[in-house]
N, C-alpha and C positions, 0 to 999 in steps of 0.2 A: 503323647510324647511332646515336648517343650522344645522351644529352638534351643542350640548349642551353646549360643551367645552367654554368656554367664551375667545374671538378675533379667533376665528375658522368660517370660512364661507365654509367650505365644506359641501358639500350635506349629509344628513342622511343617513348611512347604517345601523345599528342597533344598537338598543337600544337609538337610540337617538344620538348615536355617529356616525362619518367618519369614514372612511373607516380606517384611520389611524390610529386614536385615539381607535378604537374599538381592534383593534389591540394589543395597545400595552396595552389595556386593560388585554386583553386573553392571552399575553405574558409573560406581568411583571405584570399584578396584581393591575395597577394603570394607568389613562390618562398619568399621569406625563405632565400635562398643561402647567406648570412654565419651562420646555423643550418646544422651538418650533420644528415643524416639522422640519425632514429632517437633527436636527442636531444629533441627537443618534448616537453614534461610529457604525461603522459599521465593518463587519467580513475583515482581509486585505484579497488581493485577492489571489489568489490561485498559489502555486509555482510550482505546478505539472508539469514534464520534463524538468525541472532545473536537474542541478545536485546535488548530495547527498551530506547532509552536512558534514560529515565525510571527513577529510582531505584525500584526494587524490583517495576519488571514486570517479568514473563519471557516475556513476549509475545514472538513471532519477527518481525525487522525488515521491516516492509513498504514505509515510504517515508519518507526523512528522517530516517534511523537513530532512530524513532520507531515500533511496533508498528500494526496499521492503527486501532484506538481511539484512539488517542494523535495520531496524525495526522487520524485526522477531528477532533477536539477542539481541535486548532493553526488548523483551518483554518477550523472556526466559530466561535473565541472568539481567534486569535491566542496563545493558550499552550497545550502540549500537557498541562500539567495534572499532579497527583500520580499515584501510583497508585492505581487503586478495587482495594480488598479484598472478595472477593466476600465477602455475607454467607452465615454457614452459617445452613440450613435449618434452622427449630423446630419444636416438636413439633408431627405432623401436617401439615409441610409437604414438598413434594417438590422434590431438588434442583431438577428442568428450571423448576419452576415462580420459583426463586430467579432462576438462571440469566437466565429470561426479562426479569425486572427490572432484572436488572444489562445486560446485554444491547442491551435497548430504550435504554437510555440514552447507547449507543454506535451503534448502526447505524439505518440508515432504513429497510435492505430487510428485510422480513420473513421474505419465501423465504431471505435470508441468515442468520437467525437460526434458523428451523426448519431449514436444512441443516447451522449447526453443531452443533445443538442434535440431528443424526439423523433427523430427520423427513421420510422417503423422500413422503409425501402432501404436502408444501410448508406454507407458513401455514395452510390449511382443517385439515390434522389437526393443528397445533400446539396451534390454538384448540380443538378440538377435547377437545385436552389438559388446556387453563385451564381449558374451562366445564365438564368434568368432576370438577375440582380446584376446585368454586365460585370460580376467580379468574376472574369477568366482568370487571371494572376492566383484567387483563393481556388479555383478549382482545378488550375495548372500542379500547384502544391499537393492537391490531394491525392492528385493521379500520383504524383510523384511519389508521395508518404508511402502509396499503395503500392508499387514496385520497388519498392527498398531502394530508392533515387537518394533520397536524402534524408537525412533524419530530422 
């Protein structure tokens, strides 16, 4: 038995229709016959770990051909923003603890930032980190991140 579809020789899956056609039945709502198969546009393919479209990050695409900073940043102010330049560290100061600032100003989760950041003990050793780096102020923020104080 042949689908219903008229010039269609595909086998029956249901209702009378292929497998295909039953498809785009349940999709769109209609065979759309007068389409042959296989030409409907189809999704382009996927850019993930490209870089970010934002002029001059290299951040790998997370969502919205935008890096995942760049798109949390569209989605709480509506524009994904320039690029942030991480500052270099001065003297007496230690990358992570740079890191942490630039960091905190993109993400909310903290465990997300202690696991980019290597920190196998979560946010407790991160801070850990700060208040031995005298940075209370970055490890006042993380407590805070961490009871949904502030975003």
């Amino acid at each position: 038995m042949t689908c219903l579809v008229e010039g269609c020789a595909g086998p029956k899956h249901r209702g009378g229709l292929c497998r295909a056609h039953y498809t785009r039945l349940t999709k769109h709502g209609d065979v759309m016959a007068h389409i042959p198969l296989g030409s409907l546009p189809t999704r382009p393919p996927s850019r993930r770990g490209q870089p970010c479209d934002v002029e001059g990050c290299e951040m790998p695409i997370a969502w919205r051909d935008w890096c995942e900073a760049h798109y949390r940043r569209w989605r709480r102010n509506g524009d994904p923003g320039g690029a942030d330049v991480r500052r270099r560290p001065t003297d007496g100061e230690c990358l992570t603890c740079v890191d942490v600032e630039w960091l905190l100003a993109c993400h909310t989760d903290p465990d997300e930032i202690a696991k980019r950041l290597g920190y196998a003990a979560g946010r407790e050793g991160l801070r850990r980190h700060l208040r031995g780096h005298g940075r209370e102020d970055l490890a006042g923020r993380i407590n805070q991140v961490r009871w949904g104080v502030s975003a």
